[in-house]
N, C-alpha and C positions, 0 to 999 in steps of 0.2 A: 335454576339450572346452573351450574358446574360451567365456570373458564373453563374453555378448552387450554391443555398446556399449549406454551410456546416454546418450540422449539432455536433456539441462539445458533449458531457454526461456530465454528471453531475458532474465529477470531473472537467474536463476542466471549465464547466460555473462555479464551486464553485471557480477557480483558479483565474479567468477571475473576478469575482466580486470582491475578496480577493485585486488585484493589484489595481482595481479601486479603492474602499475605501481606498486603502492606500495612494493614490496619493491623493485624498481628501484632507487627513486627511491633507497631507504633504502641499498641497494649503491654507487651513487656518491656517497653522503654522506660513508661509510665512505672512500671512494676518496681525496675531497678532503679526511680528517682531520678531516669532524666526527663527532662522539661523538654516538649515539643513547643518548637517554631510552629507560632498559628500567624505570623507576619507573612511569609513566603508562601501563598497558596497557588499560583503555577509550579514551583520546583517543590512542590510537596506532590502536585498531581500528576508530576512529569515522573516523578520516583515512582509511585503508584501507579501508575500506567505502563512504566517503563517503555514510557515516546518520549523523545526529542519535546524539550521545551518551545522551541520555533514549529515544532509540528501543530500543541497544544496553541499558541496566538494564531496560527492559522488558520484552525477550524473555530474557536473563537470569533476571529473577527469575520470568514466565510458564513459561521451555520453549518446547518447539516446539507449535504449534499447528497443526492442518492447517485444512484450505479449512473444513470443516464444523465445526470448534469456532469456528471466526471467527466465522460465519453465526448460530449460535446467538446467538453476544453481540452481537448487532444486533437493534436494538429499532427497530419502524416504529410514531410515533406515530400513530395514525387522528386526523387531524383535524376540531374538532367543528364544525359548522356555526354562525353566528352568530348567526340567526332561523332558527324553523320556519318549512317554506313547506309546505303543505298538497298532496295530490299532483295535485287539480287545476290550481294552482297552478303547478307543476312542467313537465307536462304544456302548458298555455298559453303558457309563455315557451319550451318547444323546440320547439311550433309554430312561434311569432313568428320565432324565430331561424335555421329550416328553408327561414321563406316570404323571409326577407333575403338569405339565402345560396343562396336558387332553388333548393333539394333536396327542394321539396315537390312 
């Protein structure tokens, strides 16, 4: 039985395009007798991916992370209000603001 295809989004097919042009480029480099850097294999993969070098040691030394390990390592500060307002208080000014904007 037949792999079903898989389908990539659009970051992977922009990735996927990104390495092919690079390998290109690096084929007619070859063509016109210059000699590739096989010493530099981060800023060979950083060009070829076209990410940031520090992004490449990051996911490196990380691994793969999926959508929900990301999610967790995101912290939403609660922002703390600067004065108490009392909830009458509260209450008063979204009247005010209700009878200015005519939704009373």
């Amino acid at each position: 039985m037949p792999k079903p295809p898989h389908r990539y989004n659009e970051q992977a097919q922009l990735l996927i395009l990104n390495v092919l042009a690079f390998f290109e480029m690096e084929k007619n480099q070859v063509k016109n007798g210059i000699p590739i850097d096989c010493n530099n294999i981060m800023e060979r993969a950083s060009n070829a991916l076209k990410v940031g070098r520090s992004t490449l040691e990051k996911i490196k030394r990380r691994g793969i992370q999926t959508d929900k390990d990301y999610l967790n390592n995101i912290t939403i500060k609660q922002r703390e209000n600067k004065t108490k307002i009392s909830d009458f208080m509260k209450n008063k000014i979204r009247d005010i603001i209700y009878v200015i904007k005519g939704l009373a």
